[in-house]
N, C-alpha and C positions, 0 to 999 in steps of 0.2 A: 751482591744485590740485596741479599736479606738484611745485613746490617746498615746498608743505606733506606731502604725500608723502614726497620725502627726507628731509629734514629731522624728523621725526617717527618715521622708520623709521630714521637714523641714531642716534635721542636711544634709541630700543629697541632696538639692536643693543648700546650699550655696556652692557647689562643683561643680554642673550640672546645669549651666543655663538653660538650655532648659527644667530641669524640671517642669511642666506646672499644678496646682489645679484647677479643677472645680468644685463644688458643686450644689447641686439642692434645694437650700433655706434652708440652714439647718450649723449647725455647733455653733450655738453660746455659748462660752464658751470652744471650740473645736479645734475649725480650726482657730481660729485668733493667734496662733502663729505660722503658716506659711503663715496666709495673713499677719502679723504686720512686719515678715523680705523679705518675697518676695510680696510688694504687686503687682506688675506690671507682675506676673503669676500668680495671682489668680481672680478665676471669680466667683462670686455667679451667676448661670442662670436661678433662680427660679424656681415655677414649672412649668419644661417645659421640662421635661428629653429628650424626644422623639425630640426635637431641640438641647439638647446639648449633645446627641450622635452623630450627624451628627457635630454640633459644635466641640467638640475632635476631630474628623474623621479627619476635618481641620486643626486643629493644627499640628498634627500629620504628614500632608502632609508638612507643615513648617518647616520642623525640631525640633517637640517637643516629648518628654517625657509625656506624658497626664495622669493625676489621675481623674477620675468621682466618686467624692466622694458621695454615698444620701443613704436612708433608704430601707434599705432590696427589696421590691417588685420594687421600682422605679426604677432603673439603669437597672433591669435586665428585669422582664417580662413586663415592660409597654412601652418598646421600644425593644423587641425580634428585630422584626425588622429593628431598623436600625442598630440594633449589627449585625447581620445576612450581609446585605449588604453592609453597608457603614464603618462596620470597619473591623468586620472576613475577607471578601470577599475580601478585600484589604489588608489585614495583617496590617491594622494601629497599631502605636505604642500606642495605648487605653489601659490603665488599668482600669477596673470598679472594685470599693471600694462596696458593702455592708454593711453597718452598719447595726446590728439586726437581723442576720441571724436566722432561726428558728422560734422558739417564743419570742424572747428576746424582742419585740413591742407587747406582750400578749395584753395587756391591751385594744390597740389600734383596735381590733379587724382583722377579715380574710384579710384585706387589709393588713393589715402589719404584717401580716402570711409570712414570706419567706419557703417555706416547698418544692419548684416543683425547684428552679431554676439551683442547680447543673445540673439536671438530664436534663434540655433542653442546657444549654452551653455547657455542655458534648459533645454535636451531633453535634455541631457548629464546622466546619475545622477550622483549626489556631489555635483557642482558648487553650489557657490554661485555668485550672480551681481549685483553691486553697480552703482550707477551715481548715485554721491553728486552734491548739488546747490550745495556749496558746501565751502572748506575744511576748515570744521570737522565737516563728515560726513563728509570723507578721514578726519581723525583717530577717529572714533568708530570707521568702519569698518577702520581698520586696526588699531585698540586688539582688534578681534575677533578678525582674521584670524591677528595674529602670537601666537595660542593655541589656535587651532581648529586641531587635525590635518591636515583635510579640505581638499581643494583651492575656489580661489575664482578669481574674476574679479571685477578694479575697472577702471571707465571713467573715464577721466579728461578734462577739457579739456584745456587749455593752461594758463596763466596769466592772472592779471589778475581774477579772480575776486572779486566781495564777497563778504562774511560777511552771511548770512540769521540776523534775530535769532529764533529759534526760540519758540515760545509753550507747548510743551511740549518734556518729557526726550526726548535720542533714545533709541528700542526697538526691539531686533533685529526686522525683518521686520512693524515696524506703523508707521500715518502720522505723520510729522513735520509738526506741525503750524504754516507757516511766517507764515500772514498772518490775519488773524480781521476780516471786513468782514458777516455775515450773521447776523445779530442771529437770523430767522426761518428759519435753515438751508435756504434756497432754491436758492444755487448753491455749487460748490464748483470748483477747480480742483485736478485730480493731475497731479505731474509730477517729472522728474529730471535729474541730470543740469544743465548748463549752462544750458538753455535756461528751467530754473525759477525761477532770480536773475531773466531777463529779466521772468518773469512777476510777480515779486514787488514787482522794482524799477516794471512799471507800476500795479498796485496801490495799492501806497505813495505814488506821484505822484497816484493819482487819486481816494483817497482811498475806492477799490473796496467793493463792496457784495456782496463773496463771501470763502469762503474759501480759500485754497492748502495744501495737502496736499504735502509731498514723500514720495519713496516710494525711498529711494537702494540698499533692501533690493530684491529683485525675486524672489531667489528664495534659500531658504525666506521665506515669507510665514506670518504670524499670520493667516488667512482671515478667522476667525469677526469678529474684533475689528476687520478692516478693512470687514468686512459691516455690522457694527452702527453702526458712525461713517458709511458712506456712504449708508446707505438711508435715512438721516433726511434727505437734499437731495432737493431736487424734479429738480435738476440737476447734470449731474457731467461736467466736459470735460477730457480727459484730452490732454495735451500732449505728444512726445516728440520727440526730434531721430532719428531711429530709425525704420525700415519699419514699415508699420500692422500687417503678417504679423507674429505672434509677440511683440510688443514690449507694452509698459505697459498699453497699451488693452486690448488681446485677453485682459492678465491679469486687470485689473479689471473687464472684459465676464462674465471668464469665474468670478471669485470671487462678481460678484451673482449669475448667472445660476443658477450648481448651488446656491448660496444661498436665492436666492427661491423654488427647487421644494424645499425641504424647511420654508419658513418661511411656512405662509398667512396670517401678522399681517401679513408686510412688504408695501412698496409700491415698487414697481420705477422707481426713477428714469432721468429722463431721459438716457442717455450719449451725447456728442458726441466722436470721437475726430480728431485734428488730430495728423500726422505725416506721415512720407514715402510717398507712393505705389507703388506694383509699379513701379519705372521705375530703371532706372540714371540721376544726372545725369551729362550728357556737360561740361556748362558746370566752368568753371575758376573761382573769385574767391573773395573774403573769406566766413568764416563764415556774416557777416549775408546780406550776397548771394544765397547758397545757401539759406539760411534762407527771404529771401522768394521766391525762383524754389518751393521746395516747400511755401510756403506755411503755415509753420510760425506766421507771426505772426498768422493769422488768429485765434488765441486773441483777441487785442485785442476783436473784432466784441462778447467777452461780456463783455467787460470792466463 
């Protein structure tokens, strides 16, 4: 995901001057082919996120385009904020990048845990808040961002990522519809982010008898439209690499929910939500690792 990121935001930068790179000491190997063609918008600001939040904030007032490129926890909860005032609060044209969303920094231990942050930008006005499931929803969603005034946040993995063959067009803020196994619309699976290729790719081996939903939009959301395509499953198991508080689930809990009391046709399906528990992980290791220690692969059980 990250190198389709760059690479995609470098191919729109030689068309948009004003589009603007920052980073937080990090990229090498990465990011130099859009610091080697633009280097006079790109800035390394070290670590110092918490300055080069306020730093974009500026730019922004300039007439720029801003990307704040760095690692899972930094861009997002160690300068909450000055996202909160000095860009939300102003509606700056800020896009904040996460690399390594989730556990994808396992290794690295709880510090570069990104597991809380959807669920606090969520509650932030302005914000938009993305968490695409494969690379070519980086590109859709950055085709948005690098036009939309308003500040955003994308989640990103690592690398190494397939391509999900999509069965429907992607649409701002409605489901992507990635796998089609449910003839009688019985069960369905929603999800984003990284961990929804996993879902896809067991699907696909097993020749699955549901359908997969990605949802890489989170917030603004198309409600009504995501209301009508979900209350026709009997079943709906919502998957996230991401705390249960505030994340995926609680959204699509909370869209049937105000849904079904103004709708007495509908019939309220069954939701199963599968994510990270109220707990910090203390443990250190690989993505997957951390995945089964919180139990993330329990999706399989509906397979």
């Amino acid at each position: 995901m990250r190198d389709t990121f760059v690479t995609n935001l470098a191919k729109l930068a030689q068309h948009d001057e004003k589009i603007f790179l920052v980073c937080g000491d990090l990229g090498f190997n990465v990011l130099e082919e859009f610091r080697d063609l633009h280097p006079k918008r790109f800035l390394n600001g070290g670590i110092s996120e918490q300055n080069i939040a306020g730093l974009c904030a500026g730019l922004s007032r300039e007439g720029y385009t801003v990307y704040f490129y760095s690692i899972g926890n930094f861009p997002t909860l160690r300068c909450m904020e000055q996202i909160r005032y000095d860009i939300a609060y102003h509606n700056a044209n800020v896009n904040i990048v996460a690399v390594g969303g989730g556990y994808a920094y396992g290794s690295l231990g709880t510090s570069h845990h990104a597991t809380e942050e959807i669920g606090m930008l969520r509650m932030i006005p302005n914000m938009m808040v993305t968490s695409p499931s494969d690379p070519s929803e980086v590109k859709d969603i950055l085709d948005i961002t690098s036009k939309d005034p308003s500040p955003s946040y994308m989640r990103l993995n690592r690398s190494g990522e397939g391509i999900i063959n999509y069965l429907n067009p992607f649409s701002p803020g409605d489901l992507h519809l990635a796998y089609s196994g449910s003839d009688q619309k019985k069960k369905a699976f929603v999800s984003n982010g990284a961990i929804c290729f996993e879902i896809y790719k067991d699907l696909v081996a097993a020749n699955g008898s549901a359908d997969l939903f990605s949802l890489p939009i989170v917030k603004p959301l198309e409600e009504e439209r995501i209301f009508n395509q979900l209350v026709q499953y009997n079943e709906i198991i919502v998957v996230e690499e991401h705390q249960l508080n505030g994340g995926l689930g609680s959204t699509i809990q909370g869209i049937i929910c105000d849904s079904f009391s103004t709708d007495s046709s509908a019939r309220m399906p069954k939701i199963h939500r599968i994510g990270i528990q109220d707990s910090f992980q203390s443990l250190a290791g690989s993505q997957d690792f951390l995945r089964e220690k919180a139990g993330l692969f329990n999706y399989r059980d509906y397979l």
